[in-house]
N, C-alpha and C positions, 0 to 999 in steps of 0.2 A: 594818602593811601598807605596803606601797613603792608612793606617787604618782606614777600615772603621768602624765609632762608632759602640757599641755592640747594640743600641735603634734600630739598620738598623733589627736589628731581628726581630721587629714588623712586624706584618704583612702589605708589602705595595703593593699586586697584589692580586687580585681573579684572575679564572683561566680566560685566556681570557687578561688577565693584566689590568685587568680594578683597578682603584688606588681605595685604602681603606679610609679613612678617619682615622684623627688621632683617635679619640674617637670609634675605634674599636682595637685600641692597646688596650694592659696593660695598667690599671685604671691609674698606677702611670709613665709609661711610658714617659710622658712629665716632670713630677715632676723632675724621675731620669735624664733627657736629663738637665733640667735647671741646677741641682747639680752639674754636671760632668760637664758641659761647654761644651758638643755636642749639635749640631743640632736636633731636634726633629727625629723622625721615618720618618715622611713624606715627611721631608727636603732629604734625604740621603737613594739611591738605599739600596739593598736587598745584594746583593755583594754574592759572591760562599762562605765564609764560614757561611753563615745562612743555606745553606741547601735551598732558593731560588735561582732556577736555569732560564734559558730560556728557550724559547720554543721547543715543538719538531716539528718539517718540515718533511713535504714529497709530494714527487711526486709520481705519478702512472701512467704510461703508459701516459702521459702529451706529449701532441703534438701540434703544434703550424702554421698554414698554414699562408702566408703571404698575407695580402687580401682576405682572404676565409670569416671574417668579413664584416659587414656594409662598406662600402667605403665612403672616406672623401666626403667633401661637393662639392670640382673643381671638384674632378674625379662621383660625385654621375651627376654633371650638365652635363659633358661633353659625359658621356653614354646617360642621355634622349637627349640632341642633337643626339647624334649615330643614337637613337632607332628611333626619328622622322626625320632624314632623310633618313631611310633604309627603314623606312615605305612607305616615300612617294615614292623614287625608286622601290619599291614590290609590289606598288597598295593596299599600307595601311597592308601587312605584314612587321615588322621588319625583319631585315636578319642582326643584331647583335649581335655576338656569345659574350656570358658570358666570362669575362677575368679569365684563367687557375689559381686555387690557386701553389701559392710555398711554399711546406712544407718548412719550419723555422727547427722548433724542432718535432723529433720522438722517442715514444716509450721513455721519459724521467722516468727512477727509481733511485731516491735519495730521502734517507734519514738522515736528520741532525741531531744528538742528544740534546736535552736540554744542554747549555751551551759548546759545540760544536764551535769550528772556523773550518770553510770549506773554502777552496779557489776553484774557478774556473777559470781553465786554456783552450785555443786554439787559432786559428789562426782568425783573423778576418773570419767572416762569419760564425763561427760557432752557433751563438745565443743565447752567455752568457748573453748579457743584455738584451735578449728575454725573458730570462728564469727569470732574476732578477725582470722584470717588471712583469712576472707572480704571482712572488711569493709575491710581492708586491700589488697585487691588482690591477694595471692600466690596465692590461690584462688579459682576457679569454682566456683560452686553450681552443682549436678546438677539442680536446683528454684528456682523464685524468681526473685527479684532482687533487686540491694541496690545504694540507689539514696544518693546523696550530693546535698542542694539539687537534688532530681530529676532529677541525670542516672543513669544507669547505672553502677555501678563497675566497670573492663573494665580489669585489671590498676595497679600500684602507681603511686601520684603524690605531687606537694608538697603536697597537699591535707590527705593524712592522713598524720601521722606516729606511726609507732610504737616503744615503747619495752618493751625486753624483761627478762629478768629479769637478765639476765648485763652488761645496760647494751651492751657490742658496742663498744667504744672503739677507734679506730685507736691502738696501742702506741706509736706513733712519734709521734704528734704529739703535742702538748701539747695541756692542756686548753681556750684557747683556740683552738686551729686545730682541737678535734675539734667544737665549738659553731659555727666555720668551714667545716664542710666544705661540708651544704648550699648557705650562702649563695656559695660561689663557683661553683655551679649556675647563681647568679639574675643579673639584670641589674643588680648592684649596684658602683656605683663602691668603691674600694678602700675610701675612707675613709668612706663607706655603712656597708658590712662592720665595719669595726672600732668603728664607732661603736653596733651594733646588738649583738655581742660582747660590749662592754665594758659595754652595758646586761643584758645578760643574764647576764653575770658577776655584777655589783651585787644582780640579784634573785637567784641562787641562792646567793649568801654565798660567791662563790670569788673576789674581786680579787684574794688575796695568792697564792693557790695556781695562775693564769691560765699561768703559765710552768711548771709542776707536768707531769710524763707520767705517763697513770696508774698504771704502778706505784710513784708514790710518794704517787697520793689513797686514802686509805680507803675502802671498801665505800658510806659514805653518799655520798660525796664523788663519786664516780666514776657513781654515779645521779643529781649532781643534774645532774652534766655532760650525762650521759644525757638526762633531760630537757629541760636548756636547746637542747642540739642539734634535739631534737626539734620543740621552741618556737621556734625562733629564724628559720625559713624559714617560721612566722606559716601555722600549718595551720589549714584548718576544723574539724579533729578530729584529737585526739590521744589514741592505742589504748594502753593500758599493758598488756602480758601480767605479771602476779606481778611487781610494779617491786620490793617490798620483801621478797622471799619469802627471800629470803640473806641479811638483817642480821638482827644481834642487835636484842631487844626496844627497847631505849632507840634505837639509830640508827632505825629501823622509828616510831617514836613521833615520834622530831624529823622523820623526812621523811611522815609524815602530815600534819603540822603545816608542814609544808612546802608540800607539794603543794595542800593548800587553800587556802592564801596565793596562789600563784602560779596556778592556776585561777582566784580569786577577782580578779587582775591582772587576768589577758591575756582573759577570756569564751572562752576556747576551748572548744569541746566536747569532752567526756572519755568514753571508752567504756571502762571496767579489768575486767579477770577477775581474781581472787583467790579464793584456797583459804579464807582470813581471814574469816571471818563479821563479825567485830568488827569490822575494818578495811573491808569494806563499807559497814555502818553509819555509822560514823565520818565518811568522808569524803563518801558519795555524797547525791543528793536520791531516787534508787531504788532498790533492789534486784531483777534479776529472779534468779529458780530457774531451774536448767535441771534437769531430769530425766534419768536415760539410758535407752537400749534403744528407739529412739534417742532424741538430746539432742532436749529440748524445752522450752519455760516452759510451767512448771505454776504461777509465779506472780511477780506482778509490783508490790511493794510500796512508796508513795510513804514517805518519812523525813522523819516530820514532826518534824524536830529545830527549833532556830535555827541560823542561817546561821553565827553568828559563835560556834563551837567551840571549845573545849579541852578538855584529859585531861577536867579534870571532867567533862566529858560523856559521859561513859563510866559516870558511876555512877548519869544518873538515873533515874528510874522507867522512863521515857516510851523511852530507848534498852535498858537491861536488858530490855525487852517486847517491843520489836521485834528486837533479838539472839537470843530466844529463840525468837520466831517463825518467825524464817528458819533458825536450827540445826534446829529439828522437822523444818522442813518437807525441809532439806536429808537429815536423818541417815532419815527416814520414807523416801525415796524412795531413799537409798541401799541401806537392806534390802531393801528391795524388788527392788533390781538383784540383789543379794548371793544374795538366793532364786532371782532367775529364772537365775542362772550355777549355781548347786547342783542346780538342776534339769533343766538341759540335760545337767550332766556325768555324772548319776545311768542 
């Protein structure tokens, strides 16, 4: 596991995560960074043994209808053609019925703790990535609310960063300027920046490939970059959508083994959906179920594993029980969906 310098105890979040500047450390706090041969405070997250934690998440009665929204811009044209040809057959009344919402998500209650890994498991359809894009800010809930360190979430911020499956890398820059882009958002002086970079290169194993554009990092490689981008502008919470659902088994294995490591760093909060039952298990301290017709947790199960994992762990009693209880409960609720569509089409 990679020591993080003791200067990380400086304060580098107000609440809300918004970054502090150095010169609100301890007076001498840069002084001792230069002595020691660490990174400044500002260079290098907050890590779980400062007693900085991430943020706390919650949902409340959070519900999600699909098109109960504004409608895109084909489907907003494609209604007033409706409206004005239904007019002109009614002698100038419309006779275009309003298209029915589809609840998504209902009656959503989950809460994440500060420093917290959650996984979220179910069967397609059920609207994990509904939920993630909720909590993320792209999406309004129809229902609810979803509230970050009790404020309100009312569209996207530095607070929460999210990482998707495709990683989403700018092609043009190099791997260090793509773990840069956030932070030249922030009020960080140049060599801030490069020192915070070059810390986060170190933790996700890229020093040598830092000059690299992704088409020339591998699948794992170009997700840890993913990540550290993610990490590097020091979120309360960080949302993974399927971070490993396109590598092969062994890349999928080292960056599990990965992502634990570097959670187990920075105390960030972790909120991930995956299809992976196994790979829920593995990494997280929770598991919840969502159900569909519409999404919802039908269960919410603590991972009484130990903290400090590898592969082995995957073969003992105590994880093979819980793996099997969440596939039940996962594949039970999916027939169930599987009947109620059979039976509509019937």
């Amino acid at each position: 596991m990679t020591d993080i310098p003791q200067q990380a105890t400086a304060g580098l979040t107000e609440a809300g995560g918004q970054p502090v500047a150095l010169a609100k450390a301890a007076p001498n706090a840069a002084q001792d960074a230069a002595r020691d041969g660490a990174p400044p405070a500002s260079a290098v997250p907050a890590g779980r043994g400062t007693g900085v934690a991430g943020g706390e998440l919650r949902l409340r009665a959070v519900g999600m209808d699909f098109h109960a929204g504004r409608p895109g811009r084909r489907r907003r044209r494609a209604a007033a053609r409706g409206a004005s040809a239904g007019a002109s057959a009614a002698g100038g009344v419309s006779t275009v019925a309003a298209e029915p919402a589809i609840p998504t998500l209902a009656d959503i209650d989950l809460a994440v703790q500060p420093g917290e890994f959650v996984c979220i498991v179910g069967a397609s359809g059920s609207g994990k990535s509904t939920l993630l894009r909720l909590v993320a800010g792209l999406l309004r809930p129809t229902a609810g609310e979803v509230t970050l360190d009790g404020r309100p979430v009312e569209g996207a911020g530095q607070e929460r960063g999210l990482v998707c499956q495709t990683g989403a890398l700018f092609p043009w820059r190099t791997a260090a300027a793509n773990i840069a882009f956030g932070l030249e958002l922030l009020p960080l002086s140049r060599a801030d920046r490069a020192r915070r970079v070059a810390w986060y290169l170190r933790e996700v194993g890229l020093e040598a490939f830092a000059d690299r554009l992704p088409g020339q990092l591998s699948g794992g490689q170009r997700q840890r970059v993913a990540i550290a981008r993610a990490l590097a502008c020091e979120p309360r919470v960080v949302l993974l959508d399927e971070p490993f659902g396109a590598l092969d088994v062994q890349t999928k294995e080292d960056m599990q083994l990965f992502l634990r490591r570097v959670w187990a760093d920075t105390g960030t909060t972790v909120l991930m959906v995956t299809h992976d039952v196994e790979e829920a298990v593995f990494l997280s301290q929770r598991v919840v179920v969502l159900a569909s017709d519409p999404g919802r947790v039908v269960a919410d199960l603590p991972v009484l594993l130990p903290e400090g994992r590898d592969l082995a762990t995957r073969r003992s009693p105590a994880f093979l029980e819980l793996r099997s209880q969440v596939e039940d409960l996962v594949r039970l609720h999916h027939r169930a969906h599987t009947r109620r569509v059979a039976e509509k089409a019937s």
